[in-house]
C-alpha positions in Angstrom: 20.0 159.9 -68.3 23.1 162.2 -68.8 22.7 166.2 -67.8 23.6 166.7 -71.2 20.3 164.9 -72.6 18.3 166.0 -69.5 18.6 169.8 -70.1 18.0 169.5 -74.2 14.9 170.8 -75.5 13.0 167.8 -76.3 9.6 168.2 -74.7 6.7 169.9 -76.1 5.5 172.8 -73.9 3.1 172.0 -71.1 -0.3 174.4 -70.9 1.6 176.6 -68.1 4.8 177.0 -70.1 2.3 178.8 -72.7 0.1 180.3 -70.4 3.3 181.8 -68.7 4.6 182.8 -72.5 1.6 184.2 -72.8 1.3 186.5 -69.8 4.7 188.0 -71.0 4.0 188.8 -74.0 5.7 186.2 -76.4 3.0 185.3 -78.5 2.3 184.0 -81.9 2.7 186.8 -84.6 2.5 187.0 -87.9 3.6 190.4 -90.1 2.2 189.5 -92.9 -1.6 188.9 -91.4 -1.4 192.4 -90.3 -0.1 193.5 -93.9 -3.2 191.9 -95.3 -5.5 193.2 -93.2 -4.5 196.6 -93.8 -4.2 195.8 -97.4 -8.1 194.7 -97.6 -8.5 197.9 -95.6 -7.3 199.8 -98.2 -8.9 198.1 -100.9 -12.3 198.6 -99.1 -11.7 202.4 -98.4 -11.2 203.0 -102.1 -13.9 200.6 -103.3 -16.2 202.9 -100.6 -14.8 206.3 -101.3 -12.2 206.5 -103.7 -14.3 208.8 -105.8 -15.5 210.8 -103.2 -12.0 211.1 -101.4 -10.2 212.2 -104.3 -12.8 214.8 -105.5 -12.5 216.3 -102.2 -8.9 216.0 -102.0 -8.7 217.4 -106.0 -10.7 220.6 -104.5 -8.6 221.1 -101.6 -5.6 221.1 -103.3 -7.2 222.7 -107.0 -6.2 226.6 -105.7 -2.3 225.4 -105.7 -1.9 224.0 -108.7 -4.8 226.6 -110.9 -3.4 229.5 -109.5 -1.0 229.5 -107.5 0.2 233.3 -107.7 -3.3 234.4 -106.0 -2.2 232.8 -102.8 -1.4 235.8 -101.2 1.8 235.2 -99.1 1.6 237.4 -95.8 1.3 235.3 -92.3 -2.4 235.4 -91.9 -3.2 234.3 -95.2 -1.0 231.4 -95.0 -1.9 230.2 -92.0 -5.7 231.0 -92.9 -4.8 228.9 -96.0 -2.6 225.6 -94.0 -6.0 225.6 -91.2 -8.4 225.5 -94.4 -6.5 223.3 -96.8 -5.6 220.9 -93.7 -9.1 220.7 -92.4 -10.3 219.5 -96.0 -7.7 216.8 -96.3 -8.4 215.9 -92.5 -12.1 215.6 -93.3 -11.5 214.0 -97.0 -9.0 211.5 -95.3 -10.4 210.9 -91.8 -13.0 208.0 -92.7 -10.2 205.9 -94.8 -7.8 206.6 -92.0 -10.0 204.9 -89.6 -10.8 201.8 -91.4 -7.1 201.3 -92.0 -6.4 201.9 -88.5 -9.2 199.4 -87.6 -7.7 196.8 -90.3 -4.4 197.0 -88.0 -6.2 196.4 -84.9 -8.0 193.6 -86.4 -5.2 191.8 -87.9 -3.2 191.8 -84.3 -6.5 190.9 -82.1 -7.8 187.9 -84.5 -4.3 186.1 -84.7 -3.9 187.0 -80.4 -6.3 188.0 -77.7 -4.8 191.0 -76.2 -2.1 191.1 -73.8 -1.2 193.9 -71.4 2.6 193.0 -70.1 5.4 195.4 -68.7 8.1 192.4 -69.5 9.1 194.0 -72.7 9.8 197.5 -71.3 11.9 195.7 -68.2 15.6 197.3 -68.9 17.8 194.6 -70.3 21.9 194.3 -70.9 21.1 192.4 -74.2 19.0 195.3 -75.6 22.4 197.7 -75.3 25.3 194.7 -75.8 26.3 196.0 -79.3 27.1 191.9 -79.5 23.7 191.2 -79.0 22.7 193.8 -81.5 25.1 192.6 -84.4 23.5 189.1 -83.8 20.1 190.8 -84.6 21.2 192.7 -87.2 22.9 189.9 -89.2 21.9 187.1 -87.4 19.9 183.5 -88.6 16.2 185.2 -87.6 17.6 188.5 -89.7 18.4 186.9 -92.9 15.9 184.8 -92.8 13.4 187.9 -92.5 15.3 189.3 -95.2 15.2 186.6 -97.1 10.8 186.3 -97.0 10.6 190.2 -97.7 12.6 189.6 -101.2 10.4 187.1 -102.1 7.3 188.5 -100.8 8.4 191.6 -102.9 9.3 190.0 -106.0 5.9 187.9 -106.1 3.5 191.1 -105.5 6.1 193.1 -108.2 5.3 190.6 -110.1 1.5 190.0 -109.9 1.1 193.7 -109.9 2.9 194.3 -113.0 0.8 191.4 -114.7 -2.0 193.4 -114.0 -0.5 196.7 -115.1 0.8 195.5 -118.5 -2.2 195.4 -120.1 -3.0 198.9 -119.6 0.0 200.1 -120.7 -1.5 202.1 -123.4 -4.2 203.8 -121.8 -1.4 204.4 -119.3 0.4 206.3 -121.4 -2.2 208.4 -122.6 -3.2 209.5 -118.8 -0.8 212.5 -119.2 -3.2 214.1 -121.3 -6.7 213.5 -119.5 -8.2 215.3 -117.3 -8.6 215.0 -113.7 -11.8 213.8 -113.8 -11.2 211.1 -116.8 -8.5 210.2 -114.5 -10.2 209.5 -111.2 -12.5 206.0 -112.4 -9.6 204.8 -114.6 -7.1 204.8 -111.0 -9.7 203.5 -108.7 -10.9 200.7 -111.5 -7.1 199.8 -112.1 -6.5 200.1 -108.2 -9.1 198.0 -107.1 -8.0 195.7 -110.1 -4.5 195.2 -108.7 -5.4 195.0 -104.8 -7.5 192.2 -105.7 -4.4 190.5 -107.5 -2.1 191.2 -104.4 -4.8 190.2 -102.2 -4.8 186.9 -103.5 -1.1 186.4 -103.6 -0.9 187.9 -100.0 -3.5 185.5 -98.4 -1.3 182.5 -99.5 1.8 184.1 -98.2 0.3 185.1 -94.9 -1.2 181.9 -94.2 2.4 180.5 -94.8 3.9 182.9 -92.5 1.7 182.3 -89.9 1.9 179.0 -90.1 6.2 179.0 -90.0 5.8 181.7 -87.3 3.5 179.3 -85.0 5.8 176.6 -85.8 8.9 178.8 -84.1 7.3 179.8 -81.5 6.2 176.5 -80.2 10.0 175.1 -81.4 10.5 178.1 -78.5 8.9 177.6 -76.2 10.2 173.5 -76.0 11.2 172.3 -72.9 13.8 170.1 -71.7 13.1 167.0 -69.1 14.6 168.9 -66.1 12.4 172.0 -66.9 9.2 170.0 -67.1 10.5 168.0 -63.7 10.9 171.4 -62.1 7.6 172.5 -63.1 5.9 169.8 -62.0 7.8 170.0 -58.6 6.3 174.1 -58.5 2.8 172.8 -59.4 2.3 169.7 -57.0 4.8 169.8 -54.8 8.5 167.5 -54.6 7.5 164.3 -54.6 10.4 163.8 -52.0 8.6 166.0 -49.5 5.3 165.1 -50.6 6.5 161.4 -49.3 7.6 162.4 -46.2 4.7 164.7 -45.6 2.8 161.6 -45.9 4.8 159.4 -43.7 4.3 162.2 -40.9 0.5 161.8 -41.6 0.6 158.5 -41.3 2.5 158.1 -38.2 0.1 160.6 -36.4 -2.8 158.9 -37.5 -1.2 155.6 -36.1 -0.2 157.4 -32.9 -3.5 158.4 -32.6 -5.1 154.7 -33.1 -2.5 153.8 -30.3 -3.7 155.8 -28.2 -7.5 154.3 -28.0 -6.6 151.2 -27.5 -6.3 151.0 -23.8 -9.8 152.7 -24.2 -11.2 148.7 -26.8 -13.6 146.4 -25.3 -11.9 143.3 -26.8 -8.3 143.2 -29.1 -9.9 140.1 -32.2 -6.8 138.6 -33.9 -5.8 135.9 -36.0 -3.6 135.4 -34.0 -0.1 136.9 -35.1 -0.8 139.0 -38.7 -4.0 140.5 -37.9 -5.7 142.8 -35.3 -8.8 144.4 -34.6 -9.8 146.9 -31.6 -13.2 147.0 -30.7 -14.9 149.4 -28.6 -18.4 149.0 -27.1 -20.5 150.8 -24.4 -23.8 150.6 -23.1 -26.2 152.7 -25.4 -24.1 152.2 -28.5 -25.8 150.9 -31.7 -23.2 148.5 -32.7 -19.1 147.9 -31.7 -16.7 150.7 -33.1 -13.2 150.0 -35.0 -11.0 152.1 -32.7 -7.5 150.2 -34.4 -6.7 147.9 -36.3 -3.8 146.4 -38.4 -1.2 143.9 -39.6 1.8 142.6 -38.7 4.3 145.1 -37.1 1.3 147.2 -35.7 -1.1 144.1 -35.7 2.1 143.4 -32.7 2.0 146.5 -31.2 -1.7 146.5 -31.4 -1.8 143.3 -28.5 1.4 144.6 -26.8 -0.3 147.5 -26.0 -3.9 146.0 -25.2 -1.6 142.8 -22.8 -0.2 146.2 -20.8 -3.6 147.8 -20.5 -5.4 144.9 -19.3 -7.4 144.6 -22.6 -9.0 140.8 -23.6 -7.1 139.3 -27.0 -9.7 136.8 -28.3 -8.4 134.5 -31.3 -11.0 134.6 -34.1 -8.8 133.7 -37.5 -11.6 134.5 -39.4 -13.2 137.3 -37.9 -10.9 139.4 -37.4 -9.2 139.0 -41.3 -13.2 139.8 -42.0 -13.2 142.9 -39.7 -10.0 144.2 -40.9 -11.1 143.8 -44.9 -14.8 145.5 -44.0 -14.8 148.2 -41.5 -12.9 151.3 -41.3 -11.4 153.3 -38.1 -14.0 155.2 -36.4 -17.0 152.9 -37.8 -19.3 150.8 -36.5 -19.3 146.9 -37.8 -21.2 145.6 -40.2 -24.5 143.7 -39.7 -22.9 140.6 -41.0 -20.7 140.4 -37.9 -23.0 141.4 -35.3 -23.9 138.0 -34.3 -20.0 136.9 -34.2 -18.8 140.0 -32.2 -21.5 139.5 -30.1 -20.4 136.1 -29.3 -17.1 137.5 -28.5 -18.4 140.5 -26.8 -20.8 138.6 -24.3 -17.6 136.3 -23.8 -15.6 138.9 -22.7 -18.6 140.6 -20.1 -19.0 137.1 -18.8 -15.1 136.5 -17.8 -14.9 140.2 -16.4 -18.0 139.5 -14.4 -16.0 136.3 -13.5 -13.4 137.9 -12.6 -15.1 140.9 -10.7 -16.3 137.9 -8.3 -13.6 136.1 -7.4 -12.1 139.6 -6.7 -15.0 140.8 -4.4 -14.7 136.6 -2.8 -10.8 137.4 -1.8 
């Protein structure tokens, strides 16, 4: 595979590429799910206390438009006037403040858990380059942003003058109600035309988030060499994990070597198996202390021929002992009565051999 092919963005992201876009903060985001909750924010705050917010807000603001030339204008009146006036409006205003604010909350934590990240304040070149800021400013991601707020515009313009049309009559003749006639006509048409824009807006943020997920996953694709790499970082190169294992292996075999000097009796086959067995006085059953096949199978007997160790050629026994018993374990019971054979052959030529010693 050419370098060309290796580094293109072919592969879909693994679970740490996300988790990783995750932690800094590039996450799936939708504007216009935050626009509708706000929106149904809205609407509710005016369903709840549309009447009451505006009568309060109509009696705050009632002594500047009755009588405005009472308002006497020296310092501490004005400023007894601002603290009074802006309390009113604080209090009238604070309850539908709050569930708009909520709305906005909710709209970012339902469509994202909440991420705390200092990788978008890190100082970067690219947010100075006035290159980089052109590309921004009239880039593909910039048109194509303007391009969804024209026709998110021109849809709610739309539905909302459908819904406005039909009172244009009564509209007309607002100018010469009162305040109070006023107030349940503009909640009742308000309410009226939230619920149109509402409607339009939850098919057009379920599109958006939709195309939004869609680019975020087409960025954060990987290429072969990045998924390669990763999977180097998370279990190791499998170069060195190879050799790491070679190492292991060659200590282990050292190890075995080294206890077979210590074997009862070497059981071979006689040139591609061997088995070192090791058995004391008080021992349950004969121990495995090496065994092998071919190349170490040779060095196996070379090793036990230097150190004085018996060799005893049992083709079938020993391919059995091999295939069933482990290093460091005793044999099974279905070849005690054959090692013992062996075994009791081997005491009976050392004891031999002891006495012809002792007879020189």
């Amino acid at each position: 595979m050419s370098d060309e092919n290796q580094n293109e963005k072919t592969e879909d992201p693994t679970s740490k590429k996300l988790e990783d876009a995750l932690k800094k903060g590039d996450v799936v985001k939708s504007i216009e799910i935050n626009n509708w909750f706000v929106m149904v924010g809205g609407a509710l705050a005016i369903a709840m206390m549309g009447s009451s917010m505006a009568g309060d807000l109509m009696g705050s603001l009632k002594v500047f438009l009755a009588a405005p030339e009472a308002i006497s204008m020296d310092r501490n009146n004005l400023r007894m006037v601002w603290f009074d006036v802006g309390g009113m409006m604080l209090k009238a205003l604070l309850v539908p403040l709050g569930i708009l604010i909520i709305a906005a909350i909710a709209g970012n934590v339902l469509q994202h858990s909440p991420v705390f990240t200092g990788e978008r304040m890190k100082p970067k070149l690219s947010k100075i380059s006035p290159i980089k800021g052109f590309e921004r400013l009239f880039g593909p991601q910039s048109l194509m942003n303007l391009a969804k707020g024209v026709i998110k515009l021109t849809v709610v313009g739309a539905v909302a003058f459908m819904v406005a049309w039909p009172e244009r009559d009564r509209l007309a003749l607002m100018m010469t109600w009162e305040v109070a006639q006023l107030l349940p006509l503009v909640k009742a048409l308000s309410l009226k035309m939230f619920g149109a824009v509402i409607a339009v807006m939850t098919i057009v943020a379920g599109l958006d988030y939709l195309f939004e997920r869609f680019r975020w996953m087409k960025r954060q694709r990987m290429s072969v060499q990045e998924v390669k790499d990763e999977y180097k970082q998370m279990e190791g190169d499998p170069t060195v994990k190879a050799k790491l294992r070679q190492v292991r292996i060659e200590r282990g075999r050292r190890r075995m070597m080294a206890q077979v000097p210590k074997a009862t009796v070497v059981i071979t086959n006689p040139t591609h198996y061997a088995v070192a067995l090791l058995y004391e006085k008080g021992m349950g059953a004969p121990v495995c202390v090496a065994k092998g096949v071919d190349s170490v199978a040779f060095k196996i007997r070379e090793l036990a021929e230097a150190s004085g160790v018996p060799i005893v050629e049992n083709v079938l026994l020993a391919r059995a002992l091999h295939a069933t018993v482990n290093l460091d374990e005793e044999i099974k019971p279905d070849h005690y009565k054959a090692v013992a054979e062996v075994i009791g052959y081997v005491m009976r030529l050392r004891s031999k051999l002891a006495g012809r010693g002792r007879a020189r």
